[in-house]
C-alpha positions in Angstrom: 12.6 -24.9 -23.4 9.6 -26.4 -22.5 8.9 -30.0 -23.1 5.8 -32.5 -22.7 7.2 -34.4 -20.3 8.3 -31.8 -17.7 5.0 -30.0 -17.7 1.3 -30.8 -18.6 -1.6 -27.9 -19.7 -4.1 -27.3 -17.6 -7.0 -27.1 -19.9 -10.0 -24.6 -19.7 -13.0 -24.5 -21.3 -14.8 -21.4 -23.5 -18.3 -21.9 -21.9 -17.8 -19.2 -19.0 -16.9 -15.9 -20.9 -18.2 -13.2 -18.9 -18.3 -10.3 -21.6 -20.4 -7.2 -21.2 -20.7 -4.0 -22.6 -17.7 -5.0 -25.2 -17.6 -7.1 -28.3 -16.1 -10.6 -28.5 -15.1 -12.7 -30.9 -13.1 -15.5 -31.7 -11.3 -16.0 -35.1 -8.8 -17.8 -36.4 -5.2 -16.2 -38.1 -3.7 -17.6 -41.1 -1.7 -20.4 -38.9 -5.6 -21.4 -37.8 -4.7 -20.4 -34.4 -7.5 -19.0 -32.1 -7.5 -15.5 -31.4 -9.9 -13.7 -29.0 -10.4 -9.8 -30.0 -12.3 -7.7 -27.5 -13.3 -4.3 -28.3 -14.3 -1.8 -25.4 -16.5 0.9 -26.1 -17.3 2.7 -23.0 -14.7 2.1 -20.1 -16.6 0.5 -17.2 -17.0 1.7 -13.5 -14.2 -1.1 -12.7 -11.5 -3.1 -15.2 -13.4 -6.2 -13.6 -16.5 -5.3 -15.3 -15.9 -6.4 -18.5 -13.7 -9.7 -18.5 -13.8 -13.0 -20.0 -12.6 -16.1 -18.0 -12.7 -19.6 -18.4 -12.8 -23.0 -15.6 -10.3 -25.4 -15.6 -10.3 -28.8 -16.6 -7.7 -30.5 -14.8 -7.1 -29.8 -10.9 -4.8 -27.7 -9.1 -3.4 -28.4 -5.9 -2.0 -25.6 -3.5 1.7 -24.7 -4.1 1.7 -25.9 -7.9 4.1 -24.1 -9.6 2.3 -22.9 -13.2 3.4 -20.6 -16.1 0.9 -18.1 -18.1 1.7 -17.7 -21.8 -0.3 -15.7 -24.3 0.6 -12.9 -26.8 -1.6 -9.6 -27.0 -1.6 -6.7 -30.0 -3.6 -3.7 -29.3 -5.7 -2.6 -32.1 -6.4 0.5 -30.5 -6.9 2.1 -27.1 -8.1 5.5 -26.1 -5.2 6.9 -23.9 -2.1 9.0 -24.6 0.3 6.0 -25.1 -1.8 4.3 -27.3 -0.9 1.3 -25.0 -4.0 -1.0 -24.0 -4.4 -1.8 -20.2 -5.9 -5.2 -19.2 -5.1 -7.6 -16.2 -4.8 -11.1 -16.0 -5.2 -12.9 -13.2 -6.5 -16.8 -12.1 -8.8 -16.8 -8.9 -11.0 -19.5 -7.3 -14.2 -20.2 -9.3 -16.5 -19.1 -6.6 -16.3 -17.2 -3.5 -13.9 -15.8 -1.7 -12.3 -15.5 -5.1 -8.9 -15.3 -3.8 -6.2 -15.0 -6.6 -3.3 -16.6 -7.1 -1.9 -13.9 -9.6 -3.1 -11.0 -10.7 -1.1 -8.9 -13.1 -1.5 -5.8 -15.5 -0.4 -5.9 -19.2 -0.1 -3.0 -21.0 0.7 -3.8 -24.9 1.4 -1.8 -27.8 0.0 -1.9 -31.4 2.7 -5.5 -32.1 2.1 -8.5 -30.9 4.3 -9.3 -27.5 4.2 -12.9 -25.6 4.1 -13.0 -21.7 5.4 -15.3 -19.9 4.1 -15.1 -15.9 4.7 -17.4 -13.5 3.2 -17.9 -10.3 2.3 -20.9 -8.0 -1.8 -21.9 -7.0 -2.9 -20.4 -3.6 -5.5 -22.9 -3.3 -6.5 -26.9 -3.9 -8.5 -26.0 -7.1 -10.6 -29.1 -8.2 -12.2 -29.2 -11.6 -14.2 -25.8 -12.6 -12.5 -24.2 -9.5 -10.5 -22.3 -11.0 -11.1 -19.3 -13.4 -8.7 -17.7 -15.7 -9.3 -14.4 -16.6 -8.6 -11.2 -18.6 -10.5 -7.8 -17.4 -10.4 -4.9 -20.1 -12.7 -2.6 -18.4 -10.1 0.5 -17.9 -10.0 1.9 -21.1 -11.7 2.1 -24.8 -9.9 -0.6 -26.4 -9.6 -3.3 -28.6 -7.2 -6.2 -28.0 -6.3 -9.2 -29.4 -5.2 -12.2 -27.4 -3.5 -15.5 -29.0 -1.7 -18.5 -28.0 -3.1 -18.8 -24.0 -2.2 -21.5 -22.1 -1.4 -22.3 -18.6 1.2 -24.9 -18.0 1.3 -26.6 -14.8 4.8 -28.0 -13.5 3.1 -29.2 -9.8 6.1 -29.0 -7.5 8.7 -30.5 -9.6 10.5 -26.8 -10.3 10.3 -23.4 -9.0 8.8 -20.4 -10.1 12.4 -18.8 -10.7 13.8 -21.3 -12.8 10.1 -20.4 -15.1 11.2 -17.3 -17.9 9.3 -14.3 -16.8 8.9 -11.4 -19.1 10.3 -8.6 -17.7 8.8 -5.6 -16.6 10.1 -2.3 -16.2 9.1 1.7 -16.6 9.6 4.7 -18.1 11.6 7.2 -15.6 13.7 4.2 -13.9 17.2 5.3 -15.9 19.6 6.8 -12.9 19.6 10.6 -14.3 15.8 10.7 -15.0 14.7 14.4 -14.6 11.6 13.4 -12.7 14.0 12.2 -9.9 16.2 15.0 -10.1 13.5 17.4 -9.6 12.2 15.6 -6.6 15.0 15.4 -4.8 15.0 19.0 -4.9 11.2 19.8 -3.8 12.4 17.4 -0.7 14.8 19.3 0.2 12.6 22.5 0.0 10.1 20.9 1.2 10.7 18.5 4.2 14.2 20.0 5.4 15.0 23.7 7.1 18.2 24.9 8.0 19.2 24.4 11.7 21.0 27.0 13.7 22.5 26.1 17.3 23.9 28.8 19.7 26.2 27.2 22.5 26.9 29.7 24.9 28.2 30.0 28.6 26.3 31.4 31.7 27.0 34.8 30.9 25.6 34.6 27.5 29.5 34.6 25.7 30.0 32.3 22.5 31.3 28.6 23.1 33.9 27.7 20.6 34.7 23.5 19.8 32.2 22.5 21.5 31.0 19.2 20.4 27.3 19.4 19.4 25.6 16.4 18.3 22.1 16.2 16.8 19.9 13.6 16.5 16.4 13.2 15.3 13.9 11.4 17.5 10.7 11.5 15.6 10.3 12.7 12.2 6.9 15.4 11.3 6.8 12.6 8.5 4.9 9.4 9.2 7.1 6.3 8.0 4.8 3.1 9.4 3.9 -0.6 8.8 1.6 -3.1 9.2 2.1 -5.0 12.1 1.1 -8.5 12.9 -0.3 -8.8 16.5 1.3 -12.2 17.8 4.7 -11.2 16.7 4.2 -8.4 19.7 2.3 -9.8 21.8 4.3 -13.2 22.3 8.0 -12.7 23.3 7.9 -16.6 23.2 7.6 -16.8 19.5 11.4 -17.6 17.2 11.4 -14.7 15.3 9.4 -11.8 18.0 12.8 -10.6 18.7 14.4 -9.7 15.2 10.8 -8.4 14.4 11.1 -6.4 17.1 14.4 -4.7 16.2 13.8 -4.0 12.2 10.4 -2.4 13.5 12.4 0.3 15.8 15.0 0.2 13.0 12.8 0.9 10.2 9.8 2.7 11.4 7.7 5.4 13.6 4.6 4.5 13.3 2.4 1.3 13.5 -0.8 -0.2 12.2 -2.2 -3.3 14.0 -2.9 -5.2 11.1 -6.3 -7.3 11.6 -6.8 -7.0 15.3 -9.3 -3.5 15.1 -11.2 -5.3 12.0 -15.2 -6.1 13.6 -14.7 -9.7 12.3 -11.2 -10.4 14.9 -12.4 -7.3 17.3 -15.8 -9.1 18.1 -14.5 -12.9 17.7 -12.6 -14.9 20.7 -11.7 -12.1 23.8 -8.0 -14.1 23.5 -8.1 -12.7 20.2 -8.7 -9.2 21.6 -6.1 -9.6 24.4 -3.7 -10.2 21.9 -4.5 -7.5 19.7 -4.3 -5.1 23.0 -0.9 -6.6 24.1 0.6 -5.5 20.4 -0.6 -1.9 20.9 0.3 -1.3 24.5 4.2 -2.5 23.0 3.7 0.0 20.2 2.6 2.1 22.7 5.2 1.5 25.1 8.4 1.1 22.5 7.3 5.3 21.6 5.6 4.5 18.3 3.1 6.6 17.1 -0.7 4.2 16.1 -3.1 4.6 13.0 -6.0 2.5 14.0 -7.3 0.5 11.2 -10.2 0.1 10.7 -13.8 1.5 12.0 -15.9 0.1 9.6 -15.0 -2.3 6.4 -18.8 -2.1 4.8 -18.4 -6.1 3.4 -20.1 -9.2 4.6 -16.3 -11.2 4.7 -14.3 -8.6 6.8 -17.4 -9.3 9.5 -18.6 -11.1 12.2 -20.0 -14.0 10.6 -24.4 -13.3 12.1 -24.1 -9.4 10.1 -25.2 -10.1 7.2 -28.3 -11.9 8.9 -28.2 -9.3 11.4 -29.1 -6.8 8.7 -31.8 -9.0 7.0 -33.8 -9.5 9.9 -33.8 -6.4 11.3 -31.9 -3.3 9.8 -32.1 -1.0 13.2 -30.1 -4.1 14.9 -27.7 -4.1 12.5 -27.0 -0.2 12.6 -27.0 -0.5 16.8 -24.8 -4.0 15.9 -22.1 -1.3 14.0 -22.4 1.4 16.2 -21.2 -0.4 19.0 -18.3 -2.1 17.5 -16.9 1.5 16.7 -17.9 2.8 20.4 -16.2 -0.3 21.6 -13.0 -0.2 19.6 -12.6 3.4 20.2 -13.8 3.9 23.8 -10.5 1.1 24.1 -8.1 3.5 23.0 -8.9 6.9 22.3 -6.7 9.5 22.7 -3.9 7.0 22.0 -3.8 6.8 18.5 -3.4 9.7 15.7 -5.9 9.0 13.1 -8.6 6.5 12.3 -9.5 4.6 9.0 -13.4 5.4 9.9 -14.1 3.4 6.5 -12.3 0.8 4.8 -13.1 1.0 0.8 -16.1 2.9 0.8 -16.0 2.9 -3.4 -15.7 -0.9 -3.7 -17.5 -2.0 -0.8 -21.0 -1.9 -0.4 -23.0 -5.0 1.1 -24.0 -2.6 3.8 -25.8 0.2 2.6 -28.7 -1.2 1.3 -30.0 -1.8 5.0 -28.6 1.1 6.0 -29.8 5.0 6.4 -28.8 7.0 3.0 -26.1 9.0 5.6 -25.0 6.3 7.2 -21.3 7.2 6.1 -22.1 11.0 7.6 -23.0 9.5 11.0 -20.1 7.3 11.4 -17.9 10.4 10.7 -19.9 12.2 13.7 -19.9 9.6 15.7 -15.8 8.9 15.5 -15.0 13.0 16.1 -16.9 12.7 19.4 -15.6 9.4 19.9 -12.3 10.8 20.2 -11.7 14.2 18.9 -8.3 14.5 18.5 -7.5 11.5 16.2 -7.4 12.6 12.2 -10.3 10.7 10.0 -9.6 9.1 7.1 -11.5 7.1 4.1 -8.9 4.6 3.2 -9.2 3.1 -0.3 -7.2 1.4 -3.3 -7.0 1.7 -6.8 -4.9 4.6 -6.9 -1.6 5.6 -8.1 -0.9 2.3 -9.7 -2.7 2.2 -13.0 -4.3 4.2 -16.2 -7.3 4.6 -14.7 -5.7 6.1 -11.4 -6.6 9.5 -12.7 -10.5 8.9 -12.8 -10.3 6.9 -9.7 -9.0 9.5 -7.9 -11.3 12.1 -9.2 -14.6 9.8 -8.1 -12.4 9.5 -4.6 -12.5 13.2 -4.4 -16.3 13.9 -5.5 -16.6 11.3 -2.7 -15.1 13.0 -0.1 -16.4 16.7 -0.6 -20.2 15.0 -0.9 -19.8 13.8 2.6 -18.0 16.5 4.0 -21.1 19.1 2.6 -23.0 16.3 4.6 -21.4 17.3 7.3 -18.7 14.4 7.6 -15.6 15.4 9.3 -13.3 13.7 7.1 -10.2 15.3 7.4 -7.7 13.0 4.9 -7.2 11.1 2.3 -5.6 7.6 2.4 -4.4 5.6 -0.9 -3.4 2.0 0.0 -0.9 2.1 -2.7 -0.2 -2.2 -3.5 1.5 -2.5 -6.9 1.4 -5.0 -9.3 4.1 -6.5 -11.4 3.5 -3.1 -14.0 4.9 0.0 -12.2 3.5 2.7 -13.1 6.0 5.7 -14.3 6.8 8.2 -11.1 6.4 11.3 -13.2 2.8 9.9 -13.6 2.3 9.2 -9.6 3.5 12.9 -9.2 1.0 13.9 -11.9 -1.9 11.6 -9.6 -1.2 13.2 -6.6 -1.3 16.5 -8.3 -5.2 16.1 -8.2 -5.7 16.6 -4.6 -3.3 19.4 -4.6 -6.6 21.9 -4.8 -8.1 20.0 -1.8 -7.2 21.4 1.9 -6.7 17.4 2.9 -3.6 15.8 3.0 -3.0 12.1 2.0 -1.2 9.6 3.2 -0.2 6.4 1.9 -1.9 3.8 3.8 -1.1 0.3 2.7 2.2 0.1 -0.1 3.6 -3.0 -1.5 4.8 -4.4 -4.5 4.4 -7.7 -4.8 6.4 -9.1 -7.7 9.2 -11.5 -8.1 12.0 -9.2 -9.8 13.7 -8.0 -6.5 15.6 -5.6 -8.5 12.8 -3.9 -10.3 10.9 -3.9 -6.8 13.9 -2.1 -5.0 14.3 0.4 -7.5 10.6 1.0 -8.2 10.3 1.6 -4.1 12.9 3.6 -3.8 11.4 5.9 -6.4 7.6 5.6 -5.4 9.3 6.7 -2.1 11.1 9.6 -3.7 7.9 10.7 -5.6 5.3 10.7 -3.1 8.0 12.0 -0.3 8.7 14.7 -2.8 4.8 16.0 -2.8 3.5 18.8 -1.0 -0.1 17.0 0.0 1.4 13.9 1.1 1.9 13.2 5.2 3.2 9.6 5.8 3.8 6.5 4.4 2.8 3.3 5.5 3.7 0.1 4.1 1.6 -3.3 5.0 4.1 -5.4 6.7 8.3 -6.5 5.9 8.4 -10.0 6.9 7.4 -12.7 4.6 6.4 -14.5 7.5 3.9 -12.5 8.5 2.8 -10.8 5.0 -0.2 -11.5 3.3 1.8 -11.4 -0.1 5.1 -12.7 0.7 6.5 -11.5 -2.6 6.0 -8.0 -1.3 8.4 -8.5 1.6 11.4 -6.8 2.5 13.0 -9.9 4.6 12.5 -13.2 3.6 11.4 -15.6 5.9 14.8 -16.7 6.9 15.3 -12.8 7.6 17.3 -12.5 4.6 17.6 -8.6 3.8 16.0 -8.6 0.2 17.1 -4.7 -2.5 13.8 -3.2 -1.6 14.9 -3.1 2.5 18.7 -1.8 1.5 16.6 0.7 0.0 14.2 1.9 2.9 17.1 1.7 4.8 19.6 3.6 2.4 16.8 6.6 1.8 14.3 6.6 4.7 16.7 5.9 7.8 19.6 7.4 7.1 18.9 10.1 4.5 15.9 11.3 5.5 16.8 11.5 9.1 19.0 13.5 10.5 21.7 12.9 12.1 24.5 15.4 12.5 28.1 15.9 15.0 29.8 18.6 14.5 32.1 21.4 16.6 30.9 25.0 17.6 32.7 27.6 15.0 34.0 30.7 16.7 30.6 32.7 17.3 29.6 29.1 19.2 27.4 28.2 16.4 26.5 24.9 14.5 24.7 25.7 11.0 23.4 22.6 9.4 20.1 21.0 8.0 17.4 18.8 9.2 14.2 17.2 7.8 11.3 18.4 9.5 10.7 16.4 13.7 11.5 16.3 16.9 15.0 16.6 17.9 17.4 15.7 20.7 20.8 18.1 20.6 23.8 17.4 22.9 26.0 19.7 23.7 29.4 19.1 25.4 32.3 20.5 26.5 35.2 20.5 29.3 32.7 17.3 30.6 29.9 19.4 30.9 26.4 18.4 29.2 23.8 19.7 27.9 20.6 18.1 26.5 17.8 20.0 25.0 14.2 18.7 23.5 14.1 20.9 20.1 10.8 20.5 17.8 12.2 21.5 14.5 9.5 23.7 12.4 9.9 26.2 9.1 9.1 28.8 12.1 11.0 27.6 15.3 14.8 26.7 13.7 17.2 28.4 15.8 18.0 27.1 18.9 20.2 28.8 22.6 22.0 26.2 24.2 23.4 27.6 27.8 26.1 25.5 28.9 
């Protein structure tokens, strides 16, 4: 129950609504209360383009712990649910914009009251901070009553706020989506293994004891990693990072330390980043580099955008030699490349920039280093109503460039979630789209960054089972575990005390133990072990009488049988 005393408004003016190509209006219900009804007619390009927001009228300091409340009806909306799709979310004022929550709302044709809370990311003075609604996703009209934003400061904590609770269609344990997905896995990712043990003279080896152990899985299972957490052994926690990361994963992304604006800042900062990759390197991880070029002023060196303005042939030399430098570093050492970092949402480049700009990079990374895979890695897929036409503009993308002659040769989806999930039979349906395209995918950067650890564990274990369950997709990488080094610590799967939160029992339950394999078992009569394995490379020891045997097996759809001489 809220009361005056334990909690004041933060109050927000109506001077700052930001509405176009929609109807607005304000009106009043029979209890006199205000009620904002936006009507959509065309969806926009992005749900940001059509939004209203208003400044606040009391500060906000960093940390304050605050509580969203408004109720939404949906009049109408032009999808197959009938549900509209909006987001809310409160953000600094000005630039950089960062937000302190952003959520989806989906609501159906009766009125339903949210309750979201969240804590301030930033000191917010007066007209700071804006809160917002975007509605740009669909055709739609929605009413919104009764907002407010309550601020408690730091007298309670955001889990003693009520939360409306979120959940999604498919998430019952004997939903037929999962069911059949656990069987394309199996199809799909696994092959039946057959081991021969026999002696010297070619004679079967009965009982003896074979034990089979994955080393590296075909299937690319990464994170995010933060730099100084490898490249100090000083620091408290480097060592317990260190062990989840070999527990957890094969694969690594150095988080910041390849973006121009760290790459080209202090050399310590480079040292660092280089000390992280040569432990990846060293601890038998495979790299994704990350990234070549992120085409916006703020994920820079601070002089590019006046680079650019003063003269534009500088600033295409000033580009090309960050990705000549980054990749004359390391190539051959990692297996793909993010050449481009949102290419659809970030733009401040190319409007000093030749029209093929993209095309060049492409060309310029394959003879960089041709044996690392290409990638356009970008968000806004996967996670939402619009996914569908996001991913078709991804894909008219792609194929334009590559008639350019880009050698883009895969897809990544960052893959972050909101508080919303979106239903898995629907992801399945999403990544159905590129199933006509000769690229795979890979996601690139998952998290889900919500407070209901039970909805997140059971929402990753099943984005997990529906994207490992799908013929285009090659790995999945998720952007850091440790909430003290995550840029959302919400998404984590340890908290910051290295308690193991539901969504790591569930990478550990499902990626680590069954999806690799790990088998011992005794030679029948004819000296053979028949079992199954998911698709990798493979260590196999054989012994018997004290003798042993070890054999390096890569297990393939084509090359699953196996002669062990003992």
């Amino acid at each position: 129950m809220l009361t005056a005393n334990t909690n004041k408004e933060v109050k927000f003016n109506d001077k700052n609504k930001a509405i176009k190509p929609s109807i607005l209006s304000v009106v009043k219900n029979s209890n006199g209360l205000d009620i904002i009804s936006v009507e959509v007619i065309t969806p926009a390009k992005s749900h940001y383009d059509i939004q209203a927001c208003w400044k606040n009228e009391t500060p906000i300091q960093k940390g304050d712990v605050l509580l969203a409340r408004f109720a939404i009806k949906t009049i109408y909306a032009k999808q197959e649910s009938g549900e509209a799709a909006l987001y809310f979310f409160v953000q600094q004022s000005s630039a950089p914009f960062d937000k302190s929550i952003i959520t989806d709302v989906n609501a159906g044709p009766e009125w339903k009251t949210f309750d979201i809370p969240f804590s301030a990311f930033n000191n917010m003075s007066i007209g700071e901070a804006a809160i917002c609604f975007s509605f740009g996703a669909l055709a739609q009209k929605v009413e919104i009553a009764n907002l407010q934003i309550l601020n408690f400061e730091k007298k309670t904590s955001i889990e003693k706020l009520p939360i409306t609770k979120f959940t999604y269609q498919g998430r019952e344990s004997n939903a037929a989506w999962r069911v059949a997905a656990l069987k394309r896995i199996d199809e799909l990712r696994t092959v039946p293994i057959h081991i021969n043990v026999v002696d010297a003279k070619g004679k079967a080896v009965p009982n003896a004891s074979v034990k089979v152990t994955i080393l590296q899985s075909d299937f690319i299972w990464g994170t995010a990693v933060n730099e100084a957490m490898l490249a100090d052994d000083n620091l408290p926690n480097t060592n317990k990072y260190r062990s989840y990361l070999k527990e957890f994963f094969n694969t690594g992304v150095i988080e910041n330390g390849f973006k121009a604006g760290r790459w080209q800042g202090e050399p310590s900062r480079r040292a660092e980043t280089m000390k992280a990759f040569n432990w990846l390197e060293k601890n038998g991880f495979r790299q994704r580099g990350h990234n070549l070029v992120w085409p916006a002023w703020k994920f820079n060196a601070k002089n590019a955008k006046e680079l650019a303005e003063k003269d534009t042939a500088v600033f295409s030399a000033y580009i090309e030699s960050d990705i000549r430098s980054k990749m004359d570093t390391i190539k051959g050492r990692v297996i793909a490349w993010d050449v481009i970092n949102e290419l659809l949402h970030e733009k401040d480049f190319f409007p000093y920039l030749p029209s093929d700009i993209s095309v060049q990079w492409f060309k310029l990374a394959k003879q960089l280093d041709p044996n690392a895979q290409l990638f356009i890695n970008e968000y806004g897929m996967l996670n939402s109503v619009v996914s569908p036409r996001n991913i078709q503009q991804y894909i008219d993308t792609v194929m334009f460039l590559r008639k350019q002659g880009a050698p883009i040769e895969a897809f990544g989806i960052q893959g972050h979630v909101g508080r919303q999930p979106r239903n898995p039979a629907q992801i399945i349906s999403d990544l159905d789209l590129f199933k006509d395209i000769a690229l795979p995918v890979q996601i690139t950067e998952f998290d889900i960054n919500m407070v209901d650890e039970q909805l997140q564990a059971d929402y990753t274990r099943d984005f997990l089972i529906a994207c490992y369950s799908h013929p285009v997709v090659a790995g999945f990488t998720i952007w850091g575990f440790w909430e003290g080094a995550h840029w959302k610590k919400d998404a984590a799967m340890f908290k910051k005390d290295w308690t193991e939160k539901p969504n790591a029992a569930v990478w550990r339950e499902w990626v680590t133990k069954k999806w690799k394999t790990n088998v011992t078992a005794l030679s029948n009569k004819k000296g053979m072990v028949n079992t199954r394995g998911h698709l990798g490379k493979y260590e196999i020891t054989v012994t018997k009488n004290g003798v042993i045997k070890k054999v390096i097996h890569q297990l393939s759809k084509t090359e699953n049988e196996v002669v062990i001489k003992l």
